[in-house]
C-alpha positions as MATLAB code, in Angstrom:
seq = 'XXXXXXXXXXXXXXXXXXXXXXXXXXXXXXXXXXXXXXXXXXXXXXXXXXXXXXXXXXXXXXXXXXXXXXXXXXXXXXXXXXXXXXXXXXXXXXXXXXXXXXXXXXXXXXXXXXXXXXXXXXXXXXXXXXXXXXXXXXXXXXXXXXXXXXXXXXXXXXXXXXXXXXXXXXXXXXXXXXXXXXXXXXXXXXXXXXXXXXXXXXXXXXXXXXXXXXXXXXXXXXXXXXXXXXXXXXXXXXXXXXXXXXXXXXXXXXXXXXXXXXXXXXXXXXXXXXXXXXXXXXXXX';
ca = [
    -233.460  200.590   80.512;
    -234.999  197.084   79.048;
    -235.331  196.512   75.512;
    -239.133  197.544   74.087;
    -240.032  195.720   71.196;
    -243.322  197.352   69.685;
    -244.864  195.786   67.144;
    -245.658  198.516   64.062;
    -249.311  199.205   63.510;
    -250.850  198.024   60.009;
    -249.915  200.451   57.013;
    -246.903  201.783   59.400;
    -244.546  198.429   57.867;
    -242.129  199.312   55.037;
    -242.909  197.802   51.820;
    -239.603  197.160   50.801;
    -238.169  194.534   50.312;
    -240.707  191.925   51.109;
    -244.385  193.867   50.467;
    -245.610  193.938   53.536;
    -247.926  196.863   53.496;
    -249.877  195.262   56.279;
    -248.995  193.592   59.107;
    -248.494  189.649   57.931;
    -250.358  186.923   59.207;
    -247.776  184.756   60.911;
    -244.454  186.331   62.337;
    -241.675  184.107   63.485;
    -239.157  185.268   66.264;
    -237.334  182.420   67.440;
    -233.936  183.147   68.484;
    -234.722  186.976   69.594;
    -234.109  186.611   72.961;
    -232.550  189.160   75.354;
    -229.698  186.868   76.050;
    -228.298  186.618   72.556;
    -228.554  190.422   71.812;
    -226.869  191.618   75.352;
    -223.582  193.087   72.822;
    -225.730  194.505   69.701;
    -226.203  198.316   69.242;
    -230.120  199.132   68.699;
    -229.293  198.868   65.137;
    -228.127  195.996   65.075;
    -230.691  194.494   66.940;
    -233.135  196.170   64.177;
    -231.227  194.089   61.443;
    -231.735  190.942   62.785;
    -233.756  188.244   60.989;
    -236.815  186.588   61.654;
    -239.657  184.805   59.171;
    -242.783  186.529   58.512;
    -245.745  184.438   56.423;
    -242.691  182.550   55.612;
    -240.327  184.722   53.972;
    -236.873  186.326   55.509;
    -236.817  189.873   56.723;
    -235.602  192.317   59.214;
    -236.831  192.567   62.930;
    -237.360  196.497   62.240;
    -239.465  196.355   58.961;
    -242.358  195.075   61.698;
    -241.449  196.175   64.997;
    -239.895  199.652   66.721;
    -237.417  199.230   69.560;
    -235.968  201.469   72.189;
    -233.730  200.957   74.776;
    -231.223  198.520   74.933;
    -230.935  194.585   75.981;
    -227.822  195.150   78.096;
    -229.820  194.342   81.616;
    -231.595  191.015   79.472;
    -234.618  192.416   80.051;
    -236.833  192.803   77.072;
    -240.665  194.034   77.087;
    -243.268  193.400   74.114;
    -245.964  195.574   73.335;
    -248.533  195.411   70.404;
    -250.961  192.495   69.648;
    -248.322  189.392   69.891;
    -251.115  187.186   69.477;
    -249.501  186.057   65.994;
    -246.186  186.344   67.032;
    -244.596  182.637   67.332;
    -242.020  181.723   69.229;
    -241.541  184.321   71.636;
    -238.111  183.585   74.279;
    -238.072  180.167   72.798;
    -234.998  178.593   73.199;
    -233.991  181.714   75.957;
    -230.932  180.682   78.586;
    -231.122  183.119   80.941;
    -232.988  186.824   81.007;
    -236.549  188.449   81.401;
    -239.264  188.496   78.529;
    -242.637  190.415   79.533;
    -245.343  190.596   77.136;
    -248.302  192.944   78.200;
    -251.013  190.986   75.891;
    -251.751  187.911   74.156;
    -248.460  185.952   72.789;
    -248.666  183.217   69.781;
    -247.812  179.520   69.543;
    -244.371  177.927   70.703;
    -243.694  180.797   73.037;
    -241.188  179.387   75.546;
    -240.197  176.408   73.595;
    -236.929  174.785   74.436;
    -236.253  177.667   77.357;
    -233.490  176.743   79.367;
    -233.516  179.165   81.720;
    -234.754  183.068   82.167;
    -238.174  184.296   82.697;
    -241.009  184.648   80.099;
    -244.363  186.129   81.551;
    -247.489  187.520   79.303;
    -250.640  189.323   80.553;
    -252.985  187.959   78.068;
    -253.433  184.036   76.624;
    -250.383  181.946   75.112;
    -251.186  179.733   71.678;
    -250.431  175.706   71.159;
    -247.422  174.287   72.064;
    -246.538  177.276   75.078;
    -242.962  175.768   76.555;
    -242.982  172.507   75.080;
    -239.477  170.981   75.953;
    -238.495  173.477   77.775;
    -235.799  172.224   80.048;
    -235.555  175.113   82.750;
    -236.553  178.731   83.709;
    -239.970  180.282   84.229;
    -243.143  180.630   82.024;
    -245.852  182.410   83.509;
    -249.797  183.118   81.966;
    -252.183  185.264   83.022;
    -254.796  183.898   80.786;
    -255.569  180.574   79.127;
    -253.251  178.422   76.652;
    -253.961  176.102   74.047;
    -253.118  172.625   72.987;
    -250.029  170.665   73.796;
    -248.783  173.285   76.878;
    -245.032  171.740   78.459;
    -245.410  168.866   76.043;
    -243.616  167.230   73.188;
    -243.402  168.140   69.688;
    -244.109  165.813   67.095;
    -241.949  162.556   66.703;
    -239.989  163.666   70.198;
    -240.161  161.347   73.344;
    -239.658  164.215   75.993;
    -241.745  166.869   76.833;
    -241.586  169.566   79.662;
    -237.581  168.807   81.244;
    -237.246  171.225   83.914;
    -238.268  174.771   84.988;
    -242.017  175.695   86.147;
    -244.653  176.811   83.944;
    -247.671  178.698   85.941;
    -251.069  179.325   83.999;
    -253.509  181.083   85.654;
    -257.025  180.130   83.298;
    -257.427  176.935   81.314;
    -254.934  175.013   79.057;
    -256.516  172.856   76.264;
    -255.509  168.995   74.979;
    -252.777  166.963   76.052;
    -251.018  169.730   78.149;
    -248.364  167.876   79.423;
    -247.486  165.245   77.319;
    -244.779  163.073   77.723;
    -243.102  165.083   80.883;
    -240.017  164.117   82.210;
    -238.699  166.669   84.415;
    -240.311  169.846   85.970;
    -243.952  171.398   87.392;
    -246.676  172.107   85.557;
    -249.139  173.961   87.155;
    -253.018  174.920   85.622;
    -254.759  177.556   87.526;
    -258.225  176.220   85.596;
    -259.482  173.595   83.667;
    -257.569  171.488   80.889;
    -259.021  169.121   78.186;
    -258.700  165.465   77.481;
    -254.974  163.887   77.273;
    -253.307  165.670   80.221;
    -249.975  164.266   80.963;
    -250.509  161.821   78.270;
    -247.348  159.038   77.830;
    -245.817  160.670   81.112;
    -242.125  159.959   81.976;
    -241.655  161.801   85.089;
    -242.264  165.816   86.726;
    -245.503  167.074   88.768;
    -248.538  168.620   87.586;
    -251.317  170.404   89.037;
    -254.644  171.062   88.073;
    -257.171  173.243   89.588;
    -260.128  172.162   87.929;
    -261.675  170.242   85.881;
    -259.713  167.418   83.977;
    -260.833  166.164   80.380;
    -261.001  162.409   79.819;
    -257.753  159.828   79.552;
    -255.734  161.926   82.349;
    -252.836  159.679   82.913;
    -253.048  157.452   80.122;
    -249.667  155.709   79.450;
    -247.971  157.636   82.584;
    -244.832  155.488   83.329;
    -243.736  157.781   86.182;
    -244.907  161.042   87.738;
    -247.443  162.846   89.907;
    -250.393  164.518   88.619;
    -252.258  166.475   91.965;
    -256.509  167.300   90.940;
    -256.504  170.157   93.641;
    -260.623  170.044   93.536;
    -262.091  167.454   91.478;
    -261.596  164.208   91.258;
    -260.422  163.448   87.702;
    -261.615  160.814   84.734;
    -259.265  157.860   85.383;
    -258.395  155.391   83.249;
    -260.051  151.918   83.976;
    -256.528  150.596   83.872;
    -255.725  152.406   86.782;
    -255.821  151.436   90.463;
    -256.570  152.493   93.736;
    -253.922  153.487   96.360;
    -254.036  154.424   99.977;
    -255.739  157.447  101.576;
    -252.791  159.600  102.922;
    -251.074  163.068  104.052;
    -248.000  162.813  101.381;
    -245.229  164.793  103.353;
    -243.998  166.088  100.058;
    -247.429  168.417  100.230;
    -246.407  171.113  102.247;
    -242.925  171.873  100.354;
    -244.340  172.037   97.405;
    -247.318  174.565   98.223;
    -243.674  176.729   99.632;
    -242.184  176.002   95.984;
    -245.310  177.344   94.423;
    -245.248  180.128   96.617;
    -241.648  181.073   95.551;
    -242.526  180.659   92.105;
    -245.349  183.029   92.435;
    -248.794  181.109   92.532;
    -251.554  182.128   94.386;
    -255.170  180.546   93.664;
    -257.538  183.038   94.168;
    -259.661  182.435   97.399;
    -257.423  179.759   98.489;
    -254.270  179.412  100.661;
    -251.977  176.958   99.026;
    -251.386  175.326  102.027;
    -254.671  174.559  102.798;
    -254.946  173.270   99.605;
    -252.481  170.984   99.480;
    -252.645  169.792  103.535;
    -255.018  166.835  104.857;
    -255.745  163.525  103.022;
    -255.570  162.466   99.557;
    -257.134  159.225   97.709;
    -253.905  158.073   95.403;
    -254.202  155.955   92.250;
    -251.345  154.041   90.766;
    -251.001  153.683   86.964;
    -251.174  152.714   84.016;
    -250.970  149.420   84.635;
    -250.286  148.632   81.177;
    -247.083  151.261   80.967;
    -245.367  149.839   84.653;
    -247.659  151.426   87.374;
    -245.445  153.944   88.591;
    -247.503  157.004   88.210;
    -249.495  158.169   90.429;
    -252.855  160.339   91.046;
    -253.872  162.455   93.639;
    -257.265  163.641   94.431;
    -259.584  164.514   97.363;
];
C-alpha cells in the first residue's frame, strides 16, 4: 500500500508548538520523497521536518498519512497548490498528486516519477537531471530551467506538460526533453546549452535567444525568431520518427493528433544565434 500524504484541513492543525491554527501560507517539503523514507515506521515519517511560513516543524502537525513508503510510491491529496518543493531532489520512486502542486516541484530530480492532475507553480523541475515530471495542467515561469546565478538548467529526464508553461521555460538546457502540450511565453529556451524541446503552440517572443546548442521543434506555428538567426534547409530530419516513439513511451499523446504525423514530412530549419556560435537550431513547418 503507497504512502498517502493528506494535507489537514484549516482549524484541524495542532497549535502547538508553532501556532498554526490555520493552515500556513507557504509549506516547504523538500527532501520528503518516497525514496528517503523506504525504512521509517509511519511515525517516524510523521516526525520528520519540513518549513512552514518559514519556521521548523513536523510533517504531521499539517498533514495525515497512512500506509507506508516501502513500495516508493507516495500519493498527495489536499490542495498542494502551496506546497513547494514536492519530489524535489527524488532518485528513484513514484510521487502522484491528484490536484494543483506549488513552486520547485521536481527540482533537482534525478530519477523516479512525479505526476500531478492539476497545474505546477514557477520553477517545476528546474535542474532536474533525470526521471519523469508529468502535468496535466499549465505551469508557470522558469519550467526545466536554471535557478538564479546557475549555468545549467534541465540535465536529463523528460518533463511532459499538457496546457501552457509561462516565461523562459527552458532556460539554459543542457541535457534532456522538454515537451509543452500548449502555449509558452517569451524567453523559451533562453541561453540554451544543449537537450530538445517541443512546443505545441504558440511561442512568446526571443525563442532561442543565446541558444549555443540544441533543438527547439514549433509542432504548429512558426515561432518569433530572433533577427540574428538564419535560415536552414527544408528537410525530413530522420531523427523525427524516433522521437515521436520516445514520446510515445514516455506517455504523450496530443489530443486530435497522431505524433507521428506530427512530427513526419518537411520542416523549414533555422540555425542560431549567430552571436552565441550558431549551433542551435529551429524547426518549424
Amino acid at each position: 500500500m503507497p504512502l498517502l500524504l493528506t494535507l489537514k484541513a484549516r482549524g484541524q492543525t495542532v497549535a502547538p508548538p508553532n501556532g498554526f491554527c490555520n493552515r500556513p501560507l507557504s509549506i516547504d517539503l523538500c527532501g520528503i520523497t518516497p525514496d528517503r523514507m523506504t525504512t521509517l515506521s509511519l511515525d517516524g515519517i510523521l516526525r520528520l521536518p519540513i518549513a512552514a511560513d518559514g519556521q521548523a516543524c513536523e510533517l504531521g502537525e499539517l498533514f495525515s498519512a497512512t500506509g507506508a513508503a516501502t513500495d516508493g510510491q507516495m500519493e498527495c491529496s489536499g490542495d498542494f497548490s502551496a506546497v513547494h518543493h514536492v519530489g524535489a531532489g527524488m532518485a528513484w520512486g513514484e510521487i502522484s498528486v491528484k490536484g494543483d502542486v506549488g513552486r520547485h516541484a521536481g527540482a533537482a530530480m534525478s530519477g523516479g516519477t512525479l505526476t500531478a492532475a492539476g497545474n505546477a507553480g514557477d520553477w517545476l523541475a528546474a535542474e532536474m537531471t533525470g526521471g519523469t515530471v508529468r502535468i496535466a495542467g499549465h505551469a508557470g515561469d522558469n519550467a526545466a530551467a536554471a535557478l538564479p546565478g546557475s549555468n545549467h538548467g534541465l540535465g536529463g529526464g523528460m518533463v511532459l506538460i499538457e496546457g501552457n508553461a509561462g516565461c523562459l521555460a527552458g532556460t539554459r538546457m543542457r541535457r534532456g526533453l522538454l515537451v509543452i502540450g500548449g502555449s509558452c511565453g517569451p524567453g523559451t529556451i533562453l541561453e540554451m546549452r544543449a537537450g530538445t524541446a517541443i512546443v505545441a503552440g504558440a511561442i512568446g517572443a526571443h525563442a532561442g535567444l543565446h541558444m549555443q546548442r540544441g533543438t527547439l521543434i514549433s509542432l504548429l506555428t512558426k515561432p518569433n525568431l530572433p533577427p540574428t538567426f538564419k535560415r536552414g534547409a527544408r528537410w525530413s530530419p530522420p531523427f523525427m520518427p524516433l522521437l515521436a516513439s520516445r514520446l510515445q513511451r514516455g506517455g504523450y499523446c496530443p489530443a486530435g493528433h497522431s505524433l507521428h504525423s506530427l512530427l513526419s514530412g518537411d520542416w523549414q530549419q533555422w540555425h542560431g544565434d549567430t552571436l552565441s556560435g550558431g549551433r542551435g537550431e529551429i524547426f518549424h513547418r
